[in-house]
N, CA and C atoms as an extended XYZ file, in Angstrom:
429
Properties=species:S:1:pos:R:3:atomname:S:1:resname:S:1:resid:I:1 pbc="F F F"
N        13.017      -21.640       -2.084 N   UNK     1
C        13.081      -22.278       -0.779 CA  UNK     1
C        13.603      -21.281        0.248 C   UNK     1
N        13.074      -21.248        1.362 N   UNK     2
C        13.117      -19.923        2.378 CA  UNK     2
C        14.519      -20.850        3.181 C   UNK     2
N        15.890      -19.688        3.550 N   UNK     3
C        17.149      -20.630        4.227 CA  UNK     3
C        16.660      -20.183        5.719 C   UNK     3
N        17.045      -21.307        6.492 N   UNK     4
C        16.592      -21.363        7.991 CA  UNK     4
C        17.744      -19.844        8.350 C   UNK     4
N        18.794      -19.710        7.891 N   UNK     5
C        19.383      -19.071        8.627 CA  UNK     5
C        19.344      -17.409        7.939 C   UNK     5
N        18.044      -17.245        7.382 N   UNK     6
C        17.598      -15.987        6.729 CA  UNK     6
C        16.792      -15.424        7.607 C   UNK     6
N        16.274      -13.758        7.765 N   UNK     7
C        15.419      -13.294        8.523 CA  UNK     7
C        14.684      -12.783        7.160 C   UNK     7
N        13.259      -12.549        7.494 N   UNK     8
C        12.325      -11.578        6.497 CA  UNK     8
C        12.643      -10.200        6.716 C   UNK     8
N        12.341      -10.070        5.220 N   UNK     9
C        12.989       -8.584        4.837 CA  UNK     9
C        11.983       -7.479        5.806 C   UNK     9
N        12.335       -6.439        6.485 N   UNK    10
C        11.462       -5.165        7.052 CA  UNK    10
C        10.432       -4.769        6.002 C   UNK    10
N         9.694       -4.226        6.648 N   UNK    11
C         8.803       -3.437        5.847 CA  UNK    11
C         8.903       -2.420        5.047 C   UNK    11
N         8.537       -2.015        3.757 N   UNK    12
C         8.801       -0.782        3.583 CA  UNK    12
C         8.132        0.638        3.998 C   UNK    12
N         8.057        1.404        4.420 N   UNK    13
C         7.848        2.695        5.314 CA  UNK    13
C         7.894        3.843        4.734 C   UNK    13
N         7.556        4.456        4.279 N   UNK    14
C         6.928        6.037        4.229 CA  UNK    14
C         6.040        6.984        4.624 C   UNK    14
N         6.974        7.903        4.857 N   UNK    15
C         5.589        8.822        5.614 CA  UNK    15
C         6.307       10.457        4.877 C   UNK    15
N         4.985       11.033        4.631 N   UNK    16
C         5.149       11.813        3.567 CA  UNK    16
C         3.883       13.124        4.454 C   UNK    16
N         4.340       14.791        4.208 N   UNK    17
C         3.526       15.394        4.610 CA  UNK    17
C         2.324       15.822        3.802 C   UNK    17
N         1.250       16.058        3.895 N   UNK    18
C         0.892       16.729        2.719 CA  UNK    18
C        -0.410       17.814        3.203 C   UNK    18
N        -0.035       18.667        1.959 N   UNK    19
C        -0.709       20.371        2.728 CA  UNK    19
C        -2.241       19.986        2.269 C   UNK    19
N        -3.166       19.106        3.290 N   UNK    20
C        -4.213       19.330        2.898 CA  UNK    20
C        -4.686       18.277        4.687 C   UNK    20
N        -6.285       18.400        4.643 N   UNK    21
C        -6.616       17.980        6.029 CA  UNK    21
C        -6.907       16.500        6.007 C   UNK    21
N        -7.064       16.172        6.667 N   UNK    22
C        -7.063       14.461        6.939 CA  UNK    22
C        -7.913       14.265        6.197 C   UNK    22
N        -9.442       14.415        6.243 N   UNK    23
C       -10.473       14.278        5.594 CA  UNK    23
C       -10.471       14.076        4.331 C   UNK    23
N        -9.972       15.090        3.965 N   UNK    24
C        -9.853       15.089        1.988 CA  UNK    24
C        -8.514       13.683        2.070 C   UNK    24
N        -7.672       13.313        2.310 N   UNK    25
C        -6.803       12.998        1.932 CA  UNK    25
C        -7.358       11.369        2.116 C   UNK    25
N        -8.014       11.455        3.400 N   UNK    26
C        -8.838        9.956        3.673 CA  UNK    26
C        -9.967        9.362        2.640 C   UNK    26
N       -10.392       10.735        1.764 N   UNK    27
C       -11.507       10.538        0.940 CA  UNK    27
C       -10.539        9.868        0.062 C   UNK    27
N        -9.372       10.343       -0.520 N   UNK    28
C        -8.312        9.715       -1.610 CA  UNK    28
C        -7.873        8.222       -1.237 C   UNK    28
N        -7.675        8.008        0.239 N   UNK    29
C        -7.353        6.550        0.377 CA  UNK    29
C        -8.145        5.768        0.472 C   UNK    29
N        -9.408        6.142        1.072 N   UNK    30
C       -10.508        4.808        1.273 CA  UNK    30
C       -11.586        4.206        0.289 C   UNK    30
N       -11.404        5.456       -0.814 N   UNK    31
C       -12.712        4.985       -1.964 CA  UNK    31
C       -11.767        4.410       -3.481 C   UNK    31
N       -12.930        3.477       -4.442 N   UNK    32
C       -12.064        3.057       -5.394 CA  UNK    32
C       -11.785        4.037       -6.211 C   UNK    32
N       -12.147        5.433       -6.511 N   UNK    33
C       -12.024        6.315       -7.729 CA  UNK    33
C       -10.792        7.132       -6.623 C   UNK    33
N       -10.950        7.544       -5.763 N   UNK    34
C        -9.770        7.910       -4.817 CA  UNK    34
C        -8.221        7.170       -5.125 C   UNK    34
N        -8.416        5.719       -4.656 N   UNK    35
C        -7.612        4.945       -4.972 CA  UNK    35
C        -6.981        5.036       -6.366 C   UNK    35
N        -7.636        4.740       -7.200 N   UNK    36
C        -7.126        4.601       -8.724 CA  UNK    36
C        -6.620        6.133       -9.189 C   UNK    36
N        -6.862        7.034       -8.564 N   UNK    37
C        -6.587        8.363       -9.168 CA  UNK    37
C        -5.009        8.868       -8.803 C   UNK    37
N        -4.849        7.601       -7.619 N   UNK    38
C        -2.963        7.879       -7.297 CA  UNK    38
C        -2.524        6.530       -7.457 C   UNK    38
N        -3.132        5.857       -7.272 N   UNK    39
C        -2.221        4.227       -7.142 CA  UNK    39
C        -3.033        3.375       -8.496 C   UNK    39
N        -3.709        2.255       -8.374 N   UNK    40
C        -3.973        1.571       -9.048 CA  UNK    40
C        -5.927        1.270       -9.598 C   UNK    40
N        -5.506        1.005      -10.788 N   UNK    41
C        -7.541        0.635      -11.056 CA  UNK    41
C        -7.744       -0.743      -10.085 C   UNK    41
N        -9.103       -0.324       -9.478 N   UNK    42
C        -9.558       -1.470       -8.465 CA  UNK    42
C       -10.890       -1.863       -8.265 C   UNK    42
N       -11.505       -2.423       -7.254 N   UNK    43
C       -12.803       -2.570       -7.475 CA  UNK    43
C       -13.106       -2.665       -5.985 C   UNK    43
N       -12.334       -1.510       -4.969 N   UNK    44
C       -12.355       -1.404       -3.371 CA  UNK    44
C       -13.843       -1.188       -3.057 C   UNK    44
N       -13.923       -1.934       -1.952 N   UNK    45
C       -15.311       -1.557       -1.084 CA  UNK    45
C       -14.579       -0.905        0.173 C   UNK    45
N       -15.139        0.199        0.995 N   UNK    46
C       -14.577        0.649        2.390 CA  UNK    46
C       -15.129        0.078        3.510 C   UNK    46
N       -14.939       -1.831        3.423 N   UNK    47
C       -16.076       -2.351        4.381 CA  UNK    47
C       -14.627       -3.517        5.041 C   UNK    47
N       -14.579       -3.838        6.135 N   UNK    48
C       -13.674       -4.765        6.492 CA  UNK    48
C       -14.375       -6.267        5.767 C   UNK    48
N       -13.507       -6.742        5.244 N   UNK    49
C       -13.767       -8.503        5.038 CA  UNK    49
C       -14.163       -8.517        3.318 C   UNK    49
N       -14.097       -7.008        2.609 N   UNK    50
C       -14.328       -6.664        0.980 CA  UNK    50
C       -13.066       -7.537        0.508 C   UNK    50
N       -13.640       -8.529       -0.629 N   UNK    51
C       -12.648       -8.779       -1.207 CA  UNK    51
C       -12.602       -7.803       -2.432 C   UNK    51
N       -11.427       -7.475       -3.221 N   UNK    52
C       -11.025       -6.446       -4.071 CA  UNK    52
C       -10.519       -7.127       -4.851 C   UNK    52
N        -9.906       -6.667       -5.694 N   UNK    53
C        -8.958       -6.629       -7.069 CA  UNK    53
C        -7.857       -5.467       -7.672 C   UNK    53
N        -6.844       -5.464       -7.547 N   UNK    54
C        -5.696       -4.241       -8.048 CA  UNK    54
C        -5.398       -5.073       -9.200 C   UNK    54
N        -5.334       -4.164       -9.977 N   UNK    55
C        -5.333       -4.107      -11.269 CA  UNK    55
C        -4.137       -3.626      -11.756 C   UNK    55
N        -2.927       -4.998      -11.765 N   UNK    56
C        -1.269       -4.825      -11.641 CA  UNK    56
C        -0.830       -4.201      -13.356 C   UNK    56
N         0.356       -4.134      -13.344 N   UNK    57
C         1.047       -4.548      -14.402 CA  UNK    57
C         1.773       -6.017      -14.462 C   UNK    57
N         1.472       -6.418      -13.644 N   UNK    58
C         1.546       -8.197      -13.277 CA  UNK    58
C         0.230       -8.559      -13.491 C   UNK    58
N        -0.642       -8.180      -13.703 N   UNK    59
C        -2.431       -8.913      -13.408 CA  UNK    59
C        -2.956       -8.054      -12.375 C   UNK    59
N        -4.305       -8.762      -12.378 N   UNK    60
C        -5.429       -8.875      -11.139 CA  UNK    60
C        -4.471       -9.412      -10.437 C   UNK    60
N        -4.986       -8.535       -9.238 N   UNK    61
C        -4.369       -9.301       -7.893 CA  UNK    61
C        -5.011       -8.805       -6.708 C   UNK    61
N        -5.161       -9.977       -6.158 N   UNK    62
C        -6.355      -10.375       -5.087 CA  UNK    62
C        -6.169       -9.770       -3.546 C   UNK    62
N        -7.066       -8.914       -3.540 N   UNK    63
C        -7.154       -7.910       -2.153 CA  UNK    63
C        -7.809       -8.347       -1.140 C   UNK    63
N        -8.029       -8.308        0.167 N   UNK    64
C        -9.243       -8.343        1.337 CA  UNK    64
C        -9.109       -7.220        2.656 C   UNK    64
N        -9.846       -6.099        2.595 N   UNK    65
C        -9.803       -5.339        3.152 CA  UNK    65
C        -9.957       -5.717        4.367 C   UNK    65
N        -8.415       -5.560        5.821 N   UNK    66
C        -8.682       -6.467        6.863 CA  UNK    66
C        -8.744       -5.058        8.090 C   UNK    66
N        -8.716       -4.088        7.665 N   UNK    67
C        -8.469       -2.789        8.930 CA  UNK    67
C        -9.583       -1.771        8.214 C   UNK    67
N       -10.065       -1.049        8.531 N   UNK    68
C       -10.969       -0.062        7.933 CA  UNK    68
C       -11.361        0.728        9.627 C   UNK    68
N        -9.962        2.187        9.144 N   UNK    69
C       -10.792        2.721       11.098 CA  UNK    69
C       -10.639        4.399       10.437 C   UNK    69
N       -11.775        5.155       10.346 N   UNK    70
C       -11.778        6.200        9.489 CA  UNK    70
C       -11.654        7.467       10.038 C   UNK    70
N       -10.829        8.520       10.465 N   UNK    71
C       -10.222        8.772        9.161 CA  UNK    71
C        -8.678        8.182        9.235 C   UNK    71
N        -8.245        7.065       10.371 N   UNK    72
C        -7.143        7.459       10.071 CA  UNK    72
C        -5.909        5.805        9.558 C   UNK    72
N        -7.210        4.942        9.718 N   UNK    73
C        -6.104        3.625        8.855 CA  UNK    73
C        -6.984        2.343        8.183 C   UNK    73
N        -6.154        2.048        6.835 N   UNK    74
C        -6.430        1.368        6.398 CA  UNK    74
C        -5.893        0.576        5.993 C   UNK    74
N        -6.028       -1.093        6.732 N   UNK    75
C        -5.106       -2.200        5.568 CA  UNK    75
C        -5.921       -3.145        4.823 C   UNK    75
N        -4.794       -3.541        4.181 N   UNK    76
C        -5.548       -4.623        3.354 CA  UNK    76
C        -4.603       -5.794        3.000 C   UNK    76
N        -5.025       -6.979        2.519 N   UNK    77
C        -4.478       -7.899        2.145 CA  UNK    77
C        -3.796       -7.552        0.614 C   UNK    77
N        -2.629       -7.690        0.013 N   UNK    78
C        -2.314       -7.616       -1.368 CA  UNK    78
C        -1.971       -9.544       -1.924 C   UNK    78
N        -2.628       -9.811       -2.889 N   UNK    79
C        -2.028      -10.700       -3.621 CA  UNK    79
C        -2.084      -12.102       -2.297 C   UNK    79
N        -1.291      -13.400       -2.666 N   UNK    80
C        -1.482      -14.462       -1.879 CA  UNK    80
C        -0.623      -14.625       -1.492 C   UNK    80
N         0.798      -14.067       -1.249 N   UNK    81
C         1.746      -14.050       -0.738 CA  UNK    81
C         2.417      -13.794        0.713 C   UNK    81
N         1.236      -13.184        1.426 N   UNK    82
C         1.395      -12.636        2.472 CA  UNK    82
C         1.473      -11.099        2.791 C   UNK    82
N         1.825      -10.049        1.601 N   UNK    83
C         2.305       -9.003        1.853 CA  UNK    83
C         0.468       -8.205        2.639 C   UNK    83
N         0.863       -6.968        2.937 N   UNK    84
C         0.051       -6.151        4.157 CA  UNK    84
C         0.496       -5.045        3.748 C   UNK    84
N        -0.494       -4.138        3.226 N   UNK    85
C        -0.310       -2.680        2.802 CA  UNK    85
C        -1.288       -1.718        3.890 C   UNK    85
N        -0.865       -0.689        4.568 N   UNK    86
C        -1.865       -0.030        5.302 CA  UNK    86
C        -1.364        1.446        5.052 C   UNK    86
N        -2.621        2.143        5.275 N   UNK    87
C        -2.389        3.904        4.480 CA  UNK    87
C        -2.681        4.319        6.458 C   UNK    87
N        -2.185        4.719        6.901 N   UNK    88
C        -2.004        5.365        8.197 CA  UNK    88
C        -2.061        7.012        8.284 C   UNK    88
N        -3.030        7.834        8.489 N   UNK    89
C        -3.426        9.199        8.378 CA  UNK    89
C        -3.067        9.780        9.926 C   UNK    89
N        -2.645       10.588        9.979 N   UNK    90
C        -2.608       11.640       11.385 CA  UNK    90
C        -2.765       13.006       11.107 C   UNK    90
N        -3.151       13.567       11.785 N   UNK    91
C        -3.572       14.865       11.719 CA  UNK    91
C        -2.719       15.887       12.167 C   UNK    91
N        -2.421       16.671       11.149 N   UNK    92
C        -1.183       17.441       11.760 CA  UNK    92
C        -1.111       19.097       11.761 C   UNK    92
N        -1.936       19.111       12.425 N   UNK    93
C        -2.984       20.812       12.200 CA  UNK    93
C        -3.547       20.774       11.224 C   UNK    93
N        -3.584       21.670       10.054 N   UNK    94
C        -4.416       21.659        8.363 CA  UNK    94
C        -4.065       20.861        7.616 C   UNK    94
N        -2.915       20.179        7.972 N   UNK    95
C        -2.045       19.165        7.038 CA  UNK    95
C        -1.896       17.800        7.608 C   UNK    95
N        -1.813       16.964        6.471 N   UNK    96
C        -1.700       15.475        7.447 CA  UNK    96
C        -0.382       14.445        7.158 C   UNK    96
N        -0.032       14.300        7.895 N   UNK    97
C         0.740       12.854        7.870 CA  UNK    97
C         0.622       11.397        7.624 C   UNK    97
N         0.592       10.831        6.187 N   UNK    98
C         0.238       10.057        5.696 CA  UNK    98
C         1.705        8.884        5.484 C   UNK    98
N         1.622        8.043        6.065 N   UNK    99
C         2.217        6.818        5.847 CA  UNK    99
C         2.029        5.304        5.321 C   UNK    99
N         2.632        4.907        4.732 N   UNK   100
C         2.482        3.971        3.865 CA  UNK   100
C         3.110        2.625        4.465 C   UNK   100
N         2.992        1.595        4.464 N   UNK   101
C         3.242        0.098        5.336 CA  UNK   101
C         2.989       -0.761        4.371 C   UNK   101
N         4.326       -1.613        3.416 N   UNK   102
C         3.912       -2.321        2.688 CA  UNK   102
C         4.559       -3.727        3.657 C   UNK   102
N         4.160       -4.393        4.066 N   UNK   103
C         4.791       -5.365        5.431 CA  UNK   103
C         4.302       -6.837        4.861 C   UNK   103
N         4.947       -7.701        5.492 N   UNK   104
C         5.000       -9.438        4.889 CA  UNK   104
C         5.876      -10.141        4.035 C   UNK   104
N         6.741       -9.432        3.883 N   UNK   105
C         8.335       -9.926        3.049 CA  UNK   105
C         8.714      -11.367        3.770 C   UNK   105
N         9.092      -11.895        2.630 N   UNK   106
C         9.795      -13.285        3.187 CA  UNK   106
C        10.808      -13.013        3.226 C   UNK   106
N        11.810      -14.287        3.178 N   UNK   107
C        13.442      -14.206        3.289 CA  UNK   107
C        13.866      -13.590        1.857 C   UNK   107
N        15.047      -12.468        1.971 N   UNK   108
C        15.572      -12.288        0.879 CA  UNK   108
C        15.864      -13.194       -0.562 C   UNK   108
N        15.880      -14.064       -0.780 N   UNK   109
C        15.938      -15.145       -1.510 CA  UNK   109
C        15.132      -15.998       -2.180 C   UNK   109
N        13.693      -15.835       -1.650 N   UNK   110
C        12.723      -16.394       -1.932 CA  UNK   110
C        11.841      -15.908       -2.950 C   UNK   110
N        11.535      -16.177       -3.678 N   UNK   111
C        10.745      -15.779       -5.056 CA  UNK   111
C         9.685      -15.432       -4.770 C   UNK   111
N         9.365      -14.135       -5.250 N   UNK   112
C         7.687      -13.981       -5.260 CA  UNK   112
C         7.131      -14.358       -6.463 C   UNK   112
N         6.481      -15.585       -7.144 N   UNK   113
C         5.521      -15.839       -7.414 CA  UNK   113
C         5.565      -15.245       -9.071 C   UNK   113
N         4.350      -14.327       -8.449 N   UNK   114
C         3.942      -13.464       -9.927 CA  UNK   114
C         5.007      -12.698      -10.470 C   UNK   114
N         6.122      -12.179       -9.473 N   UNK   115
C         7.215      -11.438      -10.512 CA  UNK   115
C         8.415      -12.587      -10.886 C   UNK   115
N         8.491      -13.674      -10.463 N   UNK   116
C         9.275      -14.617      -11.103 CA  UNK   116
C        10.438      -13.695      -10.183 C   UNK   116
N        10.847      -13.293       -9.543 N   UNK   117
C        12.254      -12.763       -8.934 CA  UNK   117
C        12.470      -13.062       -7.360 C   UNK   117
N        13.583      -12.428       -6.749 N   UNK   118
C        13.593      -12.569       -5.438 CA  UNK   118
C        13.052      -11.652       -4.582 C   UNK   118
N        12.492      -11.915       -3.165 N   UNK   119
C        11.669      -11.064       -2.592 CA  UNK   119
C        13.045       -9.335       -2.474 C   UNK   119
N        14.268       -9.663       -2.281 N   UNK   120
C        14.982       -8.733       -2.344 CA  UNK   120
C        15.318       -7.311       -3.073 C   UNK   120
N        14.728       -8.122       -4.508 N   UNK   121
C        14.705       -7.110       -5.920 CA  UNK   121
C        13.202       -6.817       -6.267 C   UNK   121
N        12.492       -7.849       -5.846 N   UNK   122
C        10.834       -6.933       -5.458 CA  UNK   122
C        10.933       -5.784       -4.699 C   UNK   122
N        11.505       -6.529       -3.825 N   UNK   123
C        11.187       -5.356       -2.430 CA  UNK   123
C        11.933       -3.610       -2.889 C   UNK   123
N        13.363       -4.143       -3.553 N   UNK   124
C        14.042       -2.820       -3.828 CA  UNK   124
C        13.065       -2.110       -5.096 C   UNK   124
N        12.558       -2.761       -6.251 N   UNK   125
C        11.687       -2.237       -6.702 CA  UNK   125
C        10.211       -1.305       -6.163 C   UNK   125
N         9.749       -2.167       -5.479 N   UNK   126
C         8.614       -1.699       -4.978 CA  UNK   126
C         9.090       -0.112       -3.996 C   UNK   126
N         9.568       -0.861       -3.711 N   UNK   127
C        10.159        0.658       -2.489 CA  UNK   127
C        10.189        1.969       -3.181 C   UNK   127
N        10.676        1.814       -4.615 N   UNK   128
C        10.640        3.322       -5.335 CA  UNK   128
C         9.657        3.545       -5.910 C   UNK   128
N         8.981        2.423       -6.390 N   UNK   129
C         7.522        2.428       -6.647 CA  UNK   129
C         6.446        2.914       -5.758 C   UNK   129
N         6.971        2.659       -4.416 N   UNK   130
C         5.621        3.505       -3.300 CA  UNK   130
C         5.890        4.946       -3.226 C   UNK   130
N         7.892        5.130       -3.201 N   UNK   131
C         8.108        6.705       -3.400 CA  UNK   131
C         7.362        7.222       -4.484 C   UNK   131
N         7.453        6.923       -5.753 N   UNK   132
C         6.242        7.992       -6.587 CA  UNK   132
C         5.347        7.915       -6.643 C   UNK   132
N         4.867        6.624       -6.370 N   UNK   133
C         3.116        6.661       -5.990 CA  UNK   133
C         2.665        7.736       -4.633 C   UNK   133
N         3.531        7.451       -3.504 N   UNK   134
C         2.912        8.539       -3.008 CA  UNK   134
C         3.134       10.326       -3.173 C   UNK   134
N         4.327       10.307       -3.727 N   UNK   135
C         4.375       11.954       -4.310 CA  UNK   135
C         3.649       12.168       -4.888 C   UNK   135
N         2.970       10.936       -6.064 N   UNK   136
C         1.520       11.294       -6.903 CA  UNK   136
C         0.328       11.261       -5.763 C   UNK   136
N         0.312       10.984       -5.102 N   UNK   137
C        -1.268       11.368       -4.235 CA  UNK   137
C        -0.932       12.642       -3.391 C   UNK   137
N         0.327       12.943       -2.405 N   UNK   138
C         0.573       14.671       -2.892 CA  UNK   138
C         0.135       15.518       -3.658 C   UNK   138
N         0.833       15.283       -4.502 N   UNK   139
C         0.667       16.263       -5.817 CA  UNK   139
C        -1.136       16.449       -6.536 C   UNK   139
N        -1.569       15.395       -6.349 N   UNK   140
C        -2.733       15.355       -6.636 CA  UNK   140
C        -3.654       16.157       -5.121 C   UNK   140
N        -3.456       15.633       -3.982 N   UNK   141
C        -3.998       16.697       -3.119 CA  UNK   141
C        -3.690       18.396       -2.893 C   UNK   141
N        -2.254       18.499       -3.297 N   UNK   142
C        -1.979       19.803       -2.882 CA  UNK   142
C        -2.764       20.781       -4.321 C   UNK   142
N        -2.730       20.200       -5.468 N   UNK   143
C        -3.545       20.958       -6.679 CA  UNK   143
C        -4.610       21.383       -6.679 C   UNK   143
């Protein structure tokens, strides 16, 4: 039960440099073999209104690609909960600036669902979970 006198948790935020050009790095965020090669197995289309599938360690979980603007952002719907993930690209001479937006947190207290916990200890989970996911799409571009 969400308490009236709770606010929703912020978003989580990263932005990470990485030594390679927008282009290549946009090819890694917008396609499904891109996708799955740093983050998760999926079944992405690069079309606004694609419904998808991420392929959790919780389950399938239900995507709808709602932003698609190329090369430099992409969101999407995660799961039925509300949350909003967007990969945000800028160009930063040969190298790009890639940020991450996992946004739609409820009140600290409130259970998400599929992890049976509170959005608080999701959220602190997930948060280190986007830190190595995105050092792995780094690491995978700078190689």
């Amino acid at each position: 039960m969400a308490h009236n006198n709770q606010t929703a948790l912020p978003a989580i935020e990263q932005t990470l440099l990485i030594n390679a050009p927008i282009q290549k790095v946009w090819d890694f965020v917008s396609t499904s073999e891109g996708i799955e090669s740093w983050f998760m197995p999926n079944d992405f289309e690069p079309k606004p209104g694609h419904l998808f599938h991420l392929q959790t360690p919780y389950g399938s979980s239900p995507c709808k690609v709602i932003e698609f603007a190329p090369p430099h952002r992409l969101s999407f719907t995660w799961d039925e909960d509300g949350w909003i993930v967007s990969f945000v690209l800028k160009s930063e001479g040969d190298k790009t600036a890639f940020t991450l937006i996992h946004d739609g947190w409820k009140n600290p207290e409130d259970i998400v669902p599929k992890a049976g916990r509170r959005n608080d200890e999701v959220r602190k989970t997930m948060a280190g979970g986007w830190n190595g996911i995105c050092k792995q799409l780094r690491k995978i571009m700078e190689t």
